[in-house]
C-alpha positions in Angstrom: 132.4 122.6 180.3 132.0 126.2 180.5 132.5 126.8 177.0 129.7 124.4 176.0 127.1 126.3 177.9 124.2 127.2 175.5 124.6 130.7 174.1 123.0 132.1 171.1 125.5 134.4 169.7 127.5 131.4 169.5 125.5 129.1 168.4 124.7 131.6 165.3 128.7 132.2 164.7 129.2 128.0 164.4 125.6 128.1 162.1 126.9 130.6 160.1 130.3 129.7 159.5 128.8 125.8 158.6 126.6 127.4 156.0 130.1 129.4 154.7 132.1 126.2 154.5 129.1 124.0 153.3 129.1 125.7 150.0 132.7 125.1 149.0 132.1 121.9 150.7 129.7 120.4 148.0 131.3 122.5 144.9 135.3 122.3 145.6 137.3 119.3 144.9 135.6 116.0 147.1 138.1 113.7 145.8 141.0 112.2 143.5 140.4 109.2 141.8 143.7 108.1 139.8 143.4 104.6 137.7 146.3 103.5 136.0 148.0 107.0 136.4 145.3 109.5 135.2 143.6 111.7 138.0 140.3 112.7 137.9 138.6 114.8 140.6 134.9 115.1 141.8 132.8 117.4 143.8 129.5 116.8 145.3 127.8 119.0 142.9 129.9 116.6 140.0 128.8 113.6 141.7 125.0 114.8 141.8 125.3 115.7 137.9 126.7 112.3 137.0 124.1 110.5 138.9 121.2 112.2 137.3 123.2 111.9 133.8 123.3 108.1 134.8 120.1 108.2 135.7 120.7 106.5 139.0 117.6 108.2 140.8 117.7 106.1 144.3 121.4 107.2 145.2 120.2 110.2 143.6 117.6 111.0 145.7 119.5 110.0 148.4 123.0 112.2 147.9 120.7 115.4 146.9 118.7 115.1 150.4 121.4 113.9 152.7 124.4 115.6 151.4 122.6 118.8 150.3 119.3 120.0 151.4 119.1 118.4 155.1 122.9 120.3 156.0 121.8 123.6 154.3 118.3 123.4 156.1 119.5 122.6 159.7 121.8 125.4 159.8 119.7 128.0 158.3 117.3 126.8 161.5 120.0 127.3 163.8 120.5 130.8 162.3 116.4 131.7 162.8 116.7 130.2 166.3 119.6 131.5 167.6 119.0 135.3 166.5 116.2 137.3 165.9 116.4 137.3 161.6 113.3 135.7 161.7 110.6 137.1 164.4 109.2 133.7 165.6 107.4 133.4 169.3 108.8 131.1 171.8 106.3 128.6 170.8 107.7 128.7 167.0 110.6 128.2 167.9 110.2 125.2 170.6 108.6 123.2 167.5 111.0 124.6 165.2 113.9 123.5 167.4 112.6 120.1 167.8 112.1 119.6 164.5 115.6 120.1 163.7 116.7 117.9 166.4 114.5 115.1 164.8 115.9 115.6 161.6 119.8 116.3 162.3 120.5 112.3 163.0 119.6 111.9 159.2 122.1 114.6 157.7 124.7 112.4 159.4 123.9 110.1 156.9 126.0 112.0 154.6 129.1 111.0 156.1 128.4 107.4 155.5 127.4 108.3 151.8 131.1 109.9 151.2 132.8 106.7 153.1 130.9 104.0 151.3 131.8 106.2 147.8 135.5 106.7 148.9 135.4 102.5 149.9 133.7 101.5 146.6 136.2 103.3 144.4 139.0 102.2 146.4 140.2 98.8 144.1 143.6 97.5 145.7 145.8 98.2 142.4 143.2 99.6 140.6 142.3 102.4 142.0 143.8 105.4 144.5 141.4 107.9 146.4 142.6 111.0 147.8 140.5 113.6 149.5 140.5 116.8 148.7 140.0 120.2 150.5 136.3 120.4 149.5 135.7 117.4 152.3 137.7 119.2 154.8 135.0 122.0 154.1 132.2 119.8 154.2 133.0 117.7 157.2 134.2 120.9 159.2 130.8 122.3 158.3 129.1 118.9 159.6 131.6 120.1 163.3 130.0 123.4 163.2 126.4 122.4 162.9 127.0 119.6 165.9 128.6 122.5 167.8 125.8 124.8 167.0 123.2 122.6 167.6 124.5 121.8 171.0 125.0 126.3 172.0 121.4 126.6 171.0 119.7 128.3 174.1 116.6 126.4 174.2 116.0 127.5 177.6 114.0 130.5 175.9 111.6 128.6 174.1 108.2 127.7 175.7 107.3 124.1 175.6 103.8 123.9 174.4 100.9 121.8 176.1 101.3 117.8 175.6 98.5 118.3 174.2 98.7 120.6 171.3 101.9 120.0 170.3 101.7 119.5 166.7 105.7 118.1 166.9 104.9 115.1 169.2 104.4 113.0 166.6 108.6 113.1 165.9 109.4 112.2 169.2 
């Protein structure tokens, strides 16, 4: 278990290389769709375009937050917490860590977006769906931010008062 011991310098190696994959994760090639023998392929970035062409705001909203900005925002956190980019006090980064924890269930969601797309254009006989290396990116980025979520050395941060923690309300 020694190599799941919390260390920054890790933590900020898995962060980074999340938020390297992430990008060709949402702009390569998500998936093949072939109906009666022509193959079209989709990124994230395609799917998000269609959907607001569509004007299909809900799944929308939903895609945009989930599959975008909660993954790109959690790992830049782990970044600011697990080096000194940012110059935050232990206090900052306490609430700043705990807010990412709160939030990080919900960018799972993504992964249930991209299975229920993948299972509703999958037609027996109608429809084929392949993935493409775009979702290796994007779910090896979803590994890396678990990992570095998990090397975070929280031990360093100062818990604030029960009190005054502004935060408490998440918990």
């Amino acid at each position: 278990m020694g190599i799941l011991r919390p260390n920054n310098a890790n933590a900020s190696t898995c962060a980074t290389l999340g938020l390297a994959l992430l990008i060709p994760g949402l702009i390569g090639p998500f998936m093949a769709v072939e109906t009666m023998g022509q193959v079209s392929r989709y990124s994230i970035l395609d799917l998000i375009l269609r959907l607001s062409t569509e004007k299909q705001w809900t799944l929308l909203a939903i895609v945009v937050l989930f599959s975008t900005l909660f993954p790109i925002i959690k790992l830049i956190f782990m970044i600011v917490l697990s080096t000194t980019v940012v110059p935050l006090t232990s206090r900052q980064c306490h609430m700043l860590y705990v807010l990412t924890e709160k939030t990080a269930r919900f960018s799972m969601v993504d992964v249930m977006v991209v299975a229920l797309m993948v299972v509703a254009l999958k037609v027996d006989g109608f429809a084929s769906v392949d993935i493409g290396w775009g979702t290796i990116c994007f779910f090896t980025s979803v590994l890396f931010s678990l990992l570095a979520g998990l090397l975070v050395d929280v031990n360093q941060f100062e818990r604030p008062e029960h009190g005054d923690d502004p935060i408490k309300s998440l918990t």
